[in-house]
KOLFI-400071 format. One record per residue (C-alpha): residue number from 1; residue in one letter; x, y, z. Coordinates in pm, 1 decimal. Layout:
ATOM:NUM:A:X:Y:Z
...
END
This chain:
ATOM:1:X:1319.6:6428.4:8941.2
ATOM:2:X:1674.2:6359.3:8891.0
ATOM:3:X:1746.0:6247.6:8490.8
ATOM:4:X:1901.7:5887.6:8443.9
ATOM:5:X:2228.4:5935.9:8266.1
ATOM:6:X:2313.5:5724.6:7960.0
ATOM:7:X:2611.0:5620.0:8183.6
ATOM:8:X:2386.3:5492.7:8407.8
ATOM:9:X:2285.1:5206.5:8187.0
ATOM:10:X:2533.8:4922.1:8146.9
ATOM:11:X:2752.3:4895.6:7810.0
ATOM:12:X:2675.3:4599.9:7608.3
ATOM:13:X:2785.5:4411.8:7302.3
ATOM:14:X:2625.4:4516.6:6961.8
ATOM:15:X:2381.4:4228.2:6863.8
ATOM:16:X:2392.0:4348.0:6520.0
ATOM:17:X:2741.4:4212.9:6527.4
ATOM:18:X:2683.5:3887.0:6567.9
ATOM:19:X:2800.9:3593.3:6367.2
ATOM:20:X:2576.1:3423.8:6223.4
ATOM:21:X:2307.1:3732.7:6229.3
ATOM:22:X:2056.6:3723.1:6432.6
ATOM:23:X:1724.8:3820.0:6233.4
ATOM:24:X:1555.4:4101.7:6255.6
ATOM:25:X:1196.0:3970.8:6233.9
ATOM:26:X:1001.3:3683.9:6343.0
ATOM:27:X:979.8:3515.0:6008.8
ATOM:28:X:1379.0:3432.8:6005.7
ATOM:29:X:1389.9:3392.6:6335.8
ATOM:30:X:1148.6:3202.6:6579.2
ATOM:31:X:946.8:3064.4:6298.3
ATOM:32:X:1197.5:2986.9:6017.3
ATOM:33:X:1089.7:2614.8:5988.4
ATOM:34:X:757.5:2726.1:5929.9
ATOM:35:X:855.7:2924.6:5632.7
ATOM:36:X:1129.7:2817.3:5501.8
ATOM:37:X:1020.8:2663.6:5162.3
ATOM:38:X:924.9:3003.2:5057.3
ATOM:39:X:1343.7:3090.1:5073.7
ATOM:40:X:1330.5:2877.9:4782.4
ATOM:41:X:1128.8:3143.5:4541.2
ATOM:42:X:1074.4:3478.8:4712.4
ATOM:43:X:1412.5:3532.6:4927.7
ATOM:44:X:1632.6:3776.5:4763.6
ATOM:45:X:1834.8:3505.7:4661.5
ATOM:46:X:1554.9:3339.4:4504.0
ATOM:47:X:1481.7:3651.2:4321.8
ATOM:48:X:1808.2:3688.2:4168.8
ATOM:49:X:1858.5:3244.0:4074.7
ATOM:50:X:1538.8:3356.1:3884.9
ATOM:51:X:1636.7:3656.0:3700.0
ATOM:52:X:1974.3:3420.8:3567.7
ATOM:53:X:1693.2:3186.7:3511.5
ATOM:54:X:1562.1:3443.9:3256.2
ATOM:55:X:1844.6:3613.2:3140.3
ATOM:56:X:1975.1:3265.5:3007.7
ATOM:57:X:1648.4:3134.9:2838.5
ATOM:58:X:1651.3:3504.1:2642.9
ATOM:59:X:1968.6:3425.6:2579.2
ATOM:60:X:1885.9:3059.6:2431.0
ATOM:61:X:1613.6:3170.5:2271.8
ATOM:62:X:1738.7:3469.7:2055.8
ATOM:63:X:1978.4:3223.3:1908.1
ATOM:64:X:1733.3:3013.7:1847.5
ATOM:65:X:1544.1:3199.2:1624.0
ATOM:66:X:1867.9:3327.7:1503.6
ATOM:67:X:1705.8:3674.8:1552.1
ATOM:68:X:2057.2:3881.3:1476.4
ATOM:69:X:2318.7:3775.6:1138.0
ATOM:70:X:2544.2:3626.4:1304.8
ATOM:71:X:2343.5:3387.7:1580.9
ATOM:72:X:2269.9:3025.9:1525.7
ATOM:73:X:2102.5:2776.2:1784.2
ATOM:74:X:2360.5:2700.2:2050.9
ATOM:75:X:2483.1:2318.6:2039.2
ATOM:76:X:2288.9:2091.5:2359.2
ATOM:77:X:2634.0:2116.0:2572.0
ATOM:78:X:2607.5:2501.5:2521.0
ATOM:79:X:2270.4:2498.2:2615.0
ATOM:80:X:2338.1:2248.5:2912.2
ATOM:81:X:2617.2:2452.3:3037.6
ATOM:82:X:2423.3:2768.4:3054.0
ATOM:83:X:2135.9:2617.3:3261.9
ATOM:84:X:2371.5:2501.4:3511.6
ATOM:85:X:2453.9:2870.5:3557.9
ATOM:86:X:2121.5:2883.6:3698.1
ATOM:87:X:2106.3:2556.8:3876.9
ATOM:88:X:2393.6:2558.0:3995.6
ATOM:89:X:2339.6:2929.1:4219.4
ATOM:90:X:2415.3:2856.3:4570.5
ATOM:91:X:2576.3:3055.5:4850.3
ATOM:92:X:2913.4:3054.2:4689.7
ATOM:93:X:2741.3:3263.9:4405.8
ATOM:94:X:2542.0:3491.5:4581.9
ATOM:95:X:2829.8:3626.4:4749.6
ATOM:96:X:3027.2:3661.4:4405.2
ATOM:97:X:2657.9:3875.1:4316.1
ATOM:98:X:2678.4:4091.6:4584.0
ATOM:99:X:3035.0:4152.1:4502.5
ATOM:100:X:2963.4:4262.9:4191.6
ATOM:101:X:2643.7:4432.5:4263.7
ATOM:102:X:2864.5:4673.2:4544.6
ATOM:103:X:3061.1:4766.5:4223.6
ATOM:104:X:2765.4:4784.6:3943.7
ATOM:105:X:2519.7:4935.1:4265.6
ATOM:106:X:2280.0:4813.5:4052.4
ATOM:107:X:2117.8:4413.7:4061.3
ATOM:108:X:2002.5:4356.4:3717.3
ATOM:109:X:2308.3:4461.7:3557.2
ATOM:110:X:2527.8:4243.2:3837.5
ATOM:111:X:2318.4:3985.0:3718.7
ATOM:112:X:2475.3:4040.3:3331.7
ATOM:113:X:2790.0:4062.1:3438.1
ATOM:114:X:2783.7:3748.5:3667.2
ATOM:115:X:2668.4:3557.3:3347.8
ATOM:116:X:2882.7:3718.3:3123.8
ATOM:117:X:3189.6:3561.4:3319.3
ATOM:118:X:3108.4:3235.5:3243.4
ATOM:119:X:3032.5:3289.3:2879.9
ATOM:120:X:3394.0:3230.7:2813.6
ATOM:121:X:3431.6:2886.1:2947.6
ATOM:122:X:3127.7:2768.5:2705.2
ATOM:123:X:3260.0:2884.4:2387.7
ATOM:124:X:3027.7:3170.7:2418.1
ATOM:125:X:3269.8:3527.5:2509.6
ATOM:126:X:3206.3:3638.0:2145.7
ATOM:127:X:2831.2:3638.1:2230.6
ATOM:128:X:2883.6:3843.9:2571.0
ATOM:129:X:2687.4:4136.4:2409.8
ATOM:130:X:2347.5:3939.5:2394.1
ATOM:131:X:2327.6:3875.3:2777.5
ATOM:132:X:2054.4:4134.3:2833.3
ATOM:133:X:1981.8:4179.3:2477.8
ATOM:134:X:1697.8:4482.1:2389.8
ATOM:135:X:1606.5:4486.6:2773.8
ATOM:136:X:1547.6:4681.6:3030.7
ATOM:137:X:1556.0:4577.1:3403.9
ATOM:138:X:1188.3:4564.9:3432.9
ATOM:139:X:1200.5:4283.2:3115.7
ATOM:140:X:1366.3:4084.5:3360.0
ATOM:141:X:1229.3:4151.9:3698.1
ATOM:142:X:893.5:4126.8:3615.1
ATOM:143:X:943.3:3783.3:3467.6
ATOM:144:X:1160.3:3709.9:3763.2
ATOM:145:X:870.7:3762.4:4013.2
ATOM:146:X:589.1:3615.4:3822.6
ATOM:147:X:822.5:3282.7:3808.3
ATOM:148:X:914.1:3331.2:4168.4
ATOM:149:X:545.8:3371.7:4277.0
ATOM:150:X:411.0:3107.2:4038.7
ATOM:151:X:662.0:2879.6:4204.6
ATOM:152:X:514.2:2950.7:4541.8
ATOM:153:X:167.4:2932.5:4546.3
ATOM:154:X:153.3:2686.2:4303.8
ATOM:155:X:433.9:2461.2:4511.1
ATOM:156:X:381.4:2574.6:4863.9
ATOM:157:X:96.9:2793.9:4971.1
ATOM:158:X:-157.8:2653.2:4791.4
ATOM:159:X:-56.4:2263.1:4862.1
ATOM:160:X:-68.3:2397.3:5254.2
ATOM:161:X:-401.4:2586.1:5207.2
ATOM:162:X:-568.0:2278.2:5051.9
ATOM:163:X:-449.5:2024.4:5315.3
ATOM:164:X:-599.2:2239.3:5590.6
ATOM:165:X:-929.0:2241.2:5397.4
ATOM:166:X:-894.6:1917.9:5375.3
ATOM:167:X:-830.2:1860.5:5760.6
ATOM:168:X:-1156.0:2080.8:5831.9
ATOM:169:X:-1336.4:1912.4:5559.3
ATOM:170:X:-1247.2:1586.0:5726.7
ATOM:171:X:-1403.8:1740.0:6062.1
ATOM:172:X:-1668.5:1825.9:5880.7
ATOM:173:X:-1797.8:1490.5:5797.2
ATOM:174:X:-1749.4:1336.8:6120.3
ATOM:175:X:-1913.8:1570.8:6345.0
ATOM:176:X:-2162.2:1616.4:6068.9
ATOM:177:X:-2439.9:1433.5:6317.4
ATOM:178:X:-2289.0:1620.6:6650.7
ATOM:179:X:-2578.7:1862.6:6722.0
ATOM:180:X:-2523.4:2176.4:6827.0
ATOM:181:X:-2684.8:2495.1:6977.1
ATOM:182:X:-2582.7:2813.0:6706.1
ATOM:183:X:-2602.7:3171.3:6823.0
ATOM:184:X:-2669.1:3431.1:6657.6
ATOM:185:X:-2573.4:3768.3:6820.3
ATOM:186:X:-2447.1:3557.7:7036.8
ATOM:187:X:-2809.8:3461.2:7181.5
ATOM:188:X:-2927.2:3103.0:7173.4
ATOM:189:X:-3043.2:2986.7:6795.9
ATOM:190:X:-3218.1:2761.5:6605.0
ATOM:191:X:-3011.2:2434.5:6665.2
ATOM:192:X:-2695.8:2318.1:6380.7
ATOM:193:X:-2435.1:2052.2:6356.7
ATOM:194:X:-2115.3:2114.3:6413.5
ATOM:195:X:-2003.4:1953.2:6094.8
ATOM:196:X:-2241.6:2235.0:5884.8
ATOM:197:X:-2072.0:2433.9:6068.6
ATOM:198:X:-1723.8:2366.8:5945.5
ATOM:199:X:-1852.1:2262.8:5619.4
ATOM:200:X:-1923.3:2679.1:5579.9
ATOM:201:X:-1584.7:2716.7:5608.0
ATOM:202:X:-1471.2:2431.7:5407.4
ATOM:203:X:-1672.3:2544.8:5119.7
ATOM:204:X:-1572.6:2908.1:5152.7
ATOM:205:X:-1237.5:2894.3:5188.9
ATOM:206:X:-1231.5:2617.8:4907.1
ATOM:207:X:-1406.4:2884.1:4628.1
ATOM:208:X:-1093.4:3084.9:4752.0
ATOM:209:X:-880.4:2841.5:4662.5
ATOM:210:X:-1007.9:2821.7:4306.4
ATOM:211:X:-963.1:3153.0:4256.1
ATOM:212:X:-587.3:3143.1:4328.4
ATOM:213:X:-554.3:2798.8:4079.6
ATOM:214:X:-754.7:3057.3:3803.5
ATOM:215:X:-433.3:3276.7:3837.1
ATOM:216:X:-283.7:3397.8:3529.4
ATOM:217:X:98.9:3521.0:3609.1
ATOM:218:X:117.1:3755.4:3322.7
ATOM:219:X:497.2:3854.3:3181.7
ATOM:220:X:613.3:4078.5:2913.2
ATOM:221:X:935.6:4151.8:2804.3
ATOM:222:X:908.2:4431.3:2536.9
ATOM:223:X:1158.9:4765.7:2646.9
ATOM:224:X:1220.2:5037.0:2780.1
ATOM:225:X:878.4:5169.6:2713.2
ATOM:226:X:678.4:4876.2:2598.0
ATOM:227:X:743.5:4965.6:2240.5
ATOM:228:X:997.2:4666.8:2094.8
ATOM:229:X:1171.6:5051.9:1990.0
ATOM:230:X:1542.3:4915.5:2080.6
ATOM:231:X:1410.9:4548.0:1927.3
ATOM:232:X:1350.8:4709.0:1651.9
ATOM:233:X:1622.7:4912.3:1538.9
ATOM:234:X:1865.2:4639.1:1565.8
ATOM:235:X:1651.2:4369.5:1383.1
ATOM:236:X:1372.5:4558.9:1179.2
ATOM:237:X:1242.8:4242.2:991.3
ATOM:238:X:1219.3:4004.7:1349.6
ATOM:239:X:857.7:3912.1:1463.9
ATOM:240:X:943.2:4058.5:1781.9
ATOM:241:X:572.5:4024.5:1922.6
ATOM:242:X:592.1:3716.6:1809.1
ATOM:243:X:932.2:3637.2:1971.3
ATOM:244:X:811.3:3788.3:2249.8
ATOM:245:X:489.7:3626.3:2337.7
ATOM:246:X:693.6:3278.0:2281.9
ATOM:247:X:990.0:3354.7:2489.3
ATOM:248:X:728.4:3433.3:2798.9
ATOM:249:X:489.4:3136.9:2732.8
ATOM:250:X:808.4:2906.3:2707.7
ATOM:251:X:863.9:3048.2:3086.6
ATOM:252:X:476.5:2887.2:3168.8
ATOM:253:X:366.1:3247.8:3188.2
ATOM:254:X:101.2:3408.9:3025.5
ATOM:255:X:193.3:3684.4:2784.8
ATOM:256:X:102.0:4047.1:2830.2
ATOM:257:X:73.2:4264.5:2489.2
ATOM:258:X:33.6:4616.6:2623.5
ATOM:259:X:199.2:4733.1:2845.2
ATOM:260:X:445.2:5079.4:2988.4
ATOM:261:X:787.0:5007.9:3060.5
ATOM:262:X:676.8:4740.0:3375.6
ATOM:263:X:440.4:4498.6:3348.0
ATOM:264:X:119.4:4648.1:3506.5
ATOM:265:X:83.4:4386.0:3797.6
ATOM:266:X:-264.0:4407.5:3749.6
ATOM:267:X:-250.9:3968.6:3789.1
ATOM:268:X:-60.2:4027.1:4151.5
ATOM:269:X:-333.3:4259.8:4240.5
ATOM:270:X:-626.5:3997.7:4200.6
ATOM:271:X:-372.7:3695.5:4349.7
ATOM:272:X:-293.7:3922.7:4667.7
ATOM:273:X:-687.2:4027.8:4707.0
ATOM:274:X:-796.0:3612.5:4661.3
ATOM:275:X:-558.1:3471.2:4918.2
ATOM:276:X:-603.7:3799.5:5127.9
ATOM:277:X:-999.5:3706.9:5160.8
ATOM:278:X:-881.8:3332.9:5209.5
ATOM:279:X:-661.9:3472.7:5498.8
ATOM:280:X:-981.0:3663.8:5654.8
ATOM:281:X:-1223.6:3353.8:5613.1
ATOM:282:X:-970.2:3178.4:5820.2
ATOM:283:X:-955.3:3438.4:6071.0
ATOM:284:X:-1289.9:3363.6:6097.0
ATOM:285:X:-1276.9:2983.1:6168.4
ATOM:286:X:-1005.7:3063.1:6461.5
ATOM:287:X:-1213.9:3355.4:6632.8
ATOM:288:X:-1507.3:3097.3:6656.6
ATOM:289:X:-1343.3:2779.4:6725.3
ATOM:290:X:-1131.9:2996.9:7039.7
ATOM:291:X:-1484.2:3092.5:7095.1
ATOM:292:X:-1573.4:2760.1:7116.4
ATOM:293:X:-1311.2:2662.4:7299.8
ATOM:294:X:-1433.1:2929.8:7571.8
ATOM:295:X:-1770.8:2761.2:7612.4
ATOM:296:X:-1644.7:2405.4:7652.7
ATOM:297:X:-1761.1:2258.8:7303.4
ATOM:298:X:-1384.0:2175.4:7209.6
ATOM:299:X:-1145.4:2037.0:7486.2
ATOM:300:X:-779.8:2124.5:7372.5
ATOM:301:X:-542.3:1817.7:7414.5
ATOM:302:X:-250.7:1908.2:7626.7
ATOM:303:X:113.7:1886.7:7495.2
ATOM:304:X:315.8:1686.2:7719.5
ATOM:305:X:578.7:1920.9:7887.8
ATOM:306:X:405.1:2258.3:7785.7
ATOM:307:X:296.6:2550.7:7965.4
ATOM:308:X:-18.8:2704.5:7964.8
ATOM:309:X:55.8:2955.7:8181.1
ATOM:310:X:361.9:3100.8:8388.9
ATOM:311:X:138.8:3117.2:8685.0
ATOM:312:X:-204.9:2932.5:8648.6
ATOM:313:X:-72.5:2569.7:8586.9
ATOM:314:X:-447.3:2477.2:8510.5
ATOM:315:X:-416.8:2620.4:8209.6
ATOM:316:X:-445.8:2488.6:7839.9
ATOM:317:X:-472.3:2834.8:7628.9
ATOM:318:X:-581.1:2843.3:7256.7
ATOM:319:X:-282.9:3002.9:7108.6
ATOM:320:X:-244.4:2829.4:6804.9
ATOM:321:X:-518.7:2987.5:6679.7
ATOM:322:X:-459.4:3336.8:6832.4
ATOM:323:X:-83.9:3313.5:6685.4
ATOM:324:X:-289.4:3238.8:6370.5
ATOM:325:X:-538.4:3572.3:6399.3
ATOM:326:X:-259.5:3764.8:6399.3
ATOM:327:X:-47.0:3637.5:6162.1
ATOM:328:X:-303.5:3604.6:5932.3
ATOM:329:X:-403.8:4051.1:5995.0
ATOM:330:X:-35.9:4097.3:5918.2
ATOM:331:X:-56.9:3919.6:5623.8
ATOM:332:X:-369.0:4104.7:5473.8
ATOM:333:X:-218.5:4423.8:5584.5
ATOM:334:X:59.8:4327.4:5367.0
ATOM:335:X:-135.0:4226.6:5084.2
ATOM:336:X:-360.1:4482.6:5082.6
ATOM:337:X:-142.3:4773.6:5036.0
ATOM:338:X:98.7:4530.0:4784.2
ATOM:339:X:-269.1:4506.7:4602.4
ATOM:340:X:-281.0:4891.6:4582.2
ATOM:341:X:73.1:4998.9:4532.3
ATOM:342:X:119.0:4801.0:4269.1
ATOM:343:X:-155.4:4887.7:3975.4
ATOM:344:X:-16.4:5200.8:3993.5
ATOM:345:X:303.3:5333.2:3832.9
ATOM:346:X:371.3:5717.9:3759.5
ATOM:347:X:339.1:5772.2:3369.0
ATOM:348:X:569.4:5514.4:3175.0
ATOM:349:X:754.7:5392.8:3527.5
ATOM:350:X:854.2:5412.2:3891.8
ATOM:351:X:1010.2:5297.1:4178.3
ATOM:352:X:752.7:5194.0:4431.0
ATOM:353:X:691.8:4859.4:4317.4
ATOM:354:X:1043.5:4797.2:4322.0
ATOM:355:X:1056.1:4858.5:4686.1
ATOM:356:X:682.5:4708.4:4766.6
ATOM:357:X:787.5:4365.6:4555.4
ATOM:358:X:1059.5:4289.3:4776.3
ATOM:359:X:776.1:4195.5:5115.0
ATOM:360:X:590.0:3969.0:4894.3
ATOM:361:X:757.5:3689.7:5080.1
ATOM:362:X:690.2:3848.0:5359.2
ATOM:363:X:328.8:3871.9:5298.6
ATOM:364:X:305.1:3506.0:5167.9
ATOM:365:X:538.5:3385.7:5468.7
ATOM:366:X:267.2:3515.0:5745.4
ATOM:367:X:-6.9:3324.0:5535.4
ATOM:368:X:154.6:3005.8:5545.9
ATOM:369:X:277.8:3082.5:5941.8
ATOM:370:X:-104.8:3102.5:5990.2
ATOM:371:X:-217.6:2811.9:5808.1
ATOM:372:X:35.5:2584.0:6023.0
ATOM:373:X:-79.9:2714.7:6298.8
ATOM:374:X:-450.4:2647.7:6267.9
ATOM:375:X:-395.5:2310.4:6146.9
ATOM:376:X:-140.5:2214.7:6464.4
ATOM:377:X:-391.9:2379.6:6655.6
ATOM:378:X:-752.7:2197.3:6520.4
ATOM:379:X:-533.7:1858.5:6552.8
ATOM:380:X:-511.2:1912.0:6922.6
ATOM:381:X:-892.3:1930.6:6951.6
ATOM:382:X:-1196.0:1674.4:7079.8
ATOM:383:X:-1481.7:1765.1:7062.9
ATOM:384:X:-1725.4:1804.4:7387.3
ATOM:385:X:-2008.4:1650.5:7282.5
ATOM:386:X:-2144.6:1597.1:7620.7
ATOM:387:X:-2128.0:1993.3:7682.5
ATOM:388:X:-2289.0:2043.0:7306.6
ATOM:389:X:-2561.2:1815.3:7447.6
ATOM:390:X:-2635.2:1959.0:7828.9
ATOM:391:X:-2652.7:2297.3:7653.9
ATOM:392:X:-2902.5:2249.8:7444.8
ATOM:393:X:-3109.7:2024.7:7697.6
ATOM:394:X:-3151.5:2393.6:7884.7
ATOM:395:X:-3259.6:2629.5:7526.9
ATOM:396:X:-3646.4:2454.2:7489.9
ATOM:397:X:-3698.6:2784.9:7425.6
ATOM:398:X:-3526.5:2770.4:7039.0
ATOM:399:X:-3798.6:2532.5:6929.2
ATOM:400:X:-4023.0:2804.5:6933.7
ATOM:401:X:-3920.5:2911.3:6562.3
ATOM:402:X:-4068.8:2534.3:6480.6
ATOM:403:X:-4346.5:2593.7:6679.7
ATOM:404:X:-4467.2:2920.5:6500.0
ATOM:405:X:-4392.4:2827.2:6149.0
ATOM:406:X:-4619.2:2524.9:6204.9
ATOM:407:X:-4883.9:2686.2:6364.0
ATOM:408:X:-4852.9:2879.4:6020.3
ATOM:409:X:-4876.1:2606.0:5781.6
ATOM:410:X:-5172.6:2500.3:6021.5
ATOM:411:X:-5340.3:2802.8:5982.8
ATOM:412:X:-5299.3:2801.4:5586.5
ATOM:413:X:-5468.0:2462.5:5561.6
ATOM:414:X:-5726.9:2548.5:5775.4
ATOM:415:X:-5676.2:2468.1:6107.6
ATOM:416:X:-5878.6:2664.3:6345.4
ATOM:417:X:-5687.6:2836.8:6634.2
ATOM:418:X:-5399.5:2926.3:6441.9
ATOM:419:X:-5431.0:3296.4:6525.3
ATOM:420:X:-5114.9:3533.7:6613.4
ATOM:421:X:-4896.5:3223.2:6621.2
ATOM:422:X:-4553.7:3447.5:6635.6
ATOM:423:X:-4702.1:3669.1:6889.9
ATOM:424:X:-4774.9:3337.7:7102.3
ATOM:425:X:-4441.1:3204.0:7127.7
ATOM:426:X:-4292.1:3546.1:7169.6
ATOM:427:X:-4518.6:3574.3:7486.6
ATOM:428:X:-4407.4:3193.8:7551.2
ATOM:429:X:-4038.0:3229.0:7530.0
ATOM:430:X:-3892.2:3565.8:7473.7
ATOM:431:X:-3636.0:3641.7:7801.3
ATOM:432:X:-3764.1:3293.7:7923.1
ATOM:433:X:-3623.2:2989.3:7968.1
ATOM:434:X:-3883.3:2730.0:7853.4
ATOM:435:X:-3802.5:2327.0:7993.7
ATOM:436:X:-3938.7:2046.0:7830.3
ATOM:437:X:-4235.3:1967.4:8008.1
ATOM:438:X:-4349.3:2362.4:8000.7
ATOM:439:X:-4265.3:2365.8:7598.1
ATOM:440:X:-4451.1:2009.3:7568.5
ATOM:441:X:-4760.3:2154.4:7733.8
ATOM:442:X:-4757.8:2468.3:7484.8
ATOM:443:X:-4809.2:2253.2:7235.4
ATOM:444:X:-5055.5:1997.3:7338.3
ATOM:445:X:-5292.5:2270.1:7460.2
ATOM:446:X:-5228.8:2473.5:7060.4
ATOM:447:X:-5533.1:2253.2:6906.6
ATOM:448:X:-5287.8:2114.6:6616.1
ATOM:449:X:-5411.9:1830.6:6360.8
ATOM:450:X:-5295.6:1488.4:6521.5
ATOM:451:X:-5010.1:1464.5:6253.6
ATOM:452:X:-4874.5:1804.9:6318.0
ATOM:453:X:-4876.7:1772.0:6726.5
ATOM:454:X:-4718.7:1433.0:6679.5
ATOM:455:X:-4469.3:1570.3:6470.4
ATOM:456:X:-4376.8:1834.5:6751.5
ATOM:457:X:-4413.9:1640.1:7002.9
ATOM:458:X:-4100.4:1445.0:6917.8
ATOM:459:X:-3879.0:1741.7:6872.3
ATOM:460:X:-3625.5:1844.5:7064.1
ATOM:461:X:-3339.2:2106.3:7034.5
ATOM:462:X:-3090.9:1794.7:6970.9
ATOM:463:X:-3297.8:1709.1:6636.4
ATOM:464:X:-3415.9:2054.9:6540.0
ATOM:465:X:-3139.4:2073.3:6286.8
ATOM:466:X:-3307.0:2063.8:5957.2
ATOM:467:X:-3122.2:1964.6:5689.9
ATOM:468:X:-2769.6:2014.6:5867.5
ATOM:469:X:-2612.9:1682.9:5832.6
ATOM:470:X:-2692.0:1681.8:5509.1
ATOM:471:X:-2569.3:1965.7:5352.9
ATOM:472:X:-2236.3:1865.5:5461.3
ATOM:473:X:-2279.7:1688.3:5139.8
ATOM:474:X:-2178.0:1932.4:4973.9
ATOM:475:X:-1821.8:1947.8:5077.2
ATOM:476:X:-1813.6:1571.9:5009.9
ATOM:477:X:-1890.1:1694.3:4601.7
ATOM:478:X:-1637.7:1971.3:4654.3
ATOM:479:X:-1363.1:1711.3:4716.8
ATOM:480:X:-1437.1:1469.4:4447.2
END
């Protein structure tokens, strides 16, 4: 077989090369809109807005508790002026970072010298030794990312997550009468709604939600090795615990005591695990409402203009929820090694979370992919209830759980005839389809107290649903 030549193949332009760049992954590329209000607190430029952000309150805070001889609280235009440092970052100053950064090869201390430039202008060059007083990167990164990832759960993933609980929760409690045939293993089942159905999921992925508003974003900022050694030797009579645990509080993070040289990111641990699970409960809803889909219980509303399929025009596929599965696996693969790369840290420090850190976007940006997804793709949905209805009409055979569990209630009050009554309706139904007339017989010919037979008598799979519509409830109590 004759080898194809890399001449063969034509020359083409590097795409690398391009102007604008073209992204490398999906997240900055197809699905940027669906995304981008995480860019605002875990892009790299977020990252470094937020370490000025911290860098500058250390800075205003020092002086005000004049912690050195020489400091005194900083007048309100001095204060003013070094805030706008921070809110004033845009694209014009991240390239002036990365400028310096190619020089430093090193971010946190780009980040001091990008502040220290503008010291001057303020009044404040003879102070250019406290940028970065006492600290070690790690004071400031860790603070950084809490801040950063504070900023977007509490602002954006969680505000997306609870309206799509609410949207199912809304489904909930109108289909909460719209009975339903369940299966378990897949096999015909004891009869539901459809709104206990998504209730389940409501009220799951709710307690999930709870757990991420528990969150404590824990921050330290206490040296090189947790000690306050450097703290110390320059200002031996400072409450520097004390100035510590204020300066981190003032950020509206909770303080952490002990600690090596990084903060142990024990709190990102239990925050990646909680919306992890909420990710995988949500898996769950899509694989059974595209398996609902399949069976005809939910007819999908077409998009005018869209394509189904490049070559079977009949086609309406579910892909907003299969675009959700599998954003939602990359996201738990994502936070599930961030969840146990990061409790870990060689003796007093490392490198890995430095590296791991940087995806938490990434992670987080999946998610919230996901969650868009599923609700675009649940508010393209009616439900079937004429095909919930016809499929029930032909499983009789599921009101033999009703039948047996009477018999033994019969039985215990002392109704004769009440013998084997499992064993019966296993005989009756088991690999057997059982109509209505063949199930109504059953019964009449069982011998049952007038009340009971009555009782049966009226059931059908449509109203063999217990308690269903009822406990959506529950979801109602979760809202208010």
């Amino acid at each position: 077989m004759a080898e194809t030549s890399p001449a063969s193949v034509p020359s083409r332009r590097p795409l690398a090369q391009a102007d604008p760049p073209i992204a490398l992954g999906a997240l900055d590329g197809r699905y940027r809109p669906a995304v981008a209000p995480l860019v605002e607190h875990l892009s790299e430029a977020a990252l470094n807005r937020n370490r000025i952000h911290v860098e500058v309150e250390w800075f205003i805070h020092l002086c005000a508790r004049q912690v050195l001889p020489g400091l005194s609280p900083l007048s309100s235009e001095q204060i003013e002026g070094l805030r706008r440092i921070v809110a004033d970052f845009d694209a014009v100053a991240v390239a002036e970072l990365a400028e310096i950064e190619a020089v430093t090869v090193h971010d946190v201390k780009a980040v001091e010298y990008f502040i220290g430039r503008r010291l001057a202008d303020l009044g404040l060059e003879h102070l250019k030794p406290l940028v970065h007083f006492a600290c070690t990167s790690e004071d400031i990164n860790n603070l950084a990312y809490a801040v950063g990832v504070r900023d977007a759960v509490v602002g954006v993933w969680a505000p997306a997550a609870q309206e799509l609980v609410g949207q199912i929760r809304n489904m909930a409690e109108t289909s909460s009468q719209v009975s339903m045939l369940s299966r378990t293993h897949g096999q015909p089942a004891t009869p539901t709604t459809l709104g206990k159905e998504l209730a389940v999921f409501t009220h799951r992925l709710g307690r999930q939600l709870e757990r991420v508003r528990a969150t404590q974003f824990l921050g330290k900022i206490n040296g090189a090795t947790g000690t306050y050694a450097a703290h110390v030797s320059a200002a031996p009579t400072a409450d520097w615990q004390d100035i510590s645990r204020t300066f981190v509080e003032g950020l509206g993070l909770t303080w952490n005591p002990l600690t090596t040289q990084i903060e142990s990111h024990d709190w990102q641990a239990e925050l990646y695990a909680d919306v992890a699970r909420f990710n995988r409960i949500l898996h769950n809803l899509c694989t059974d409402i595209w398996s609902y889909i399949s069976i005809g219980f939910f007819r999908q509303v077409p998009v005018a203009g869209a394509t189904g399929s490049s070559t079977m025009p009949h086609k309406v596929n579910p892909i907003r929820f299969e675009n959700a599965e599998a954003n939602l696996e990359i996201s738990c693969s994502l936070l599930d090694t961030l969840g146990a790369t990061l409790v870990t840290s060689r003796w007093q420090r490392d490198l890995t979370d430095s590296s791991s850190q940087r995806n938490i976007g990434t992670a987080f940006g999946h998610s919230l992919l996901a969650i868009s997804n599923v609700a675009k793709g649940l508010d393209r949905l009616d439900v079937a209830e004429d095909v919930m209805a016809a499929d029930l009409e032909v499983n009789w055979e599921v009101l033999g759980e009703a039948i047996q569990t009477v018999m033994r209630a019969e039985a215990i009050a002392g109704t004769a005839g009440m013998d084997d009554p499992y064993e019966r309706l296993k005989e009756l139904t088991r690999g057997h389809r059982v109509d209505k007339q063949r199930m109504q017989a059953f019964v009449a010919e069982l011998g049952l107290s007038p009340e009971a037979e009555q009782r049966l008598a009226e059931l059908t799979p449509a109203t063999y649903t217990g308690l269903a519509s009822t406990l959506v409830g529950h979801v109602r109590a979760d809202k208010s």
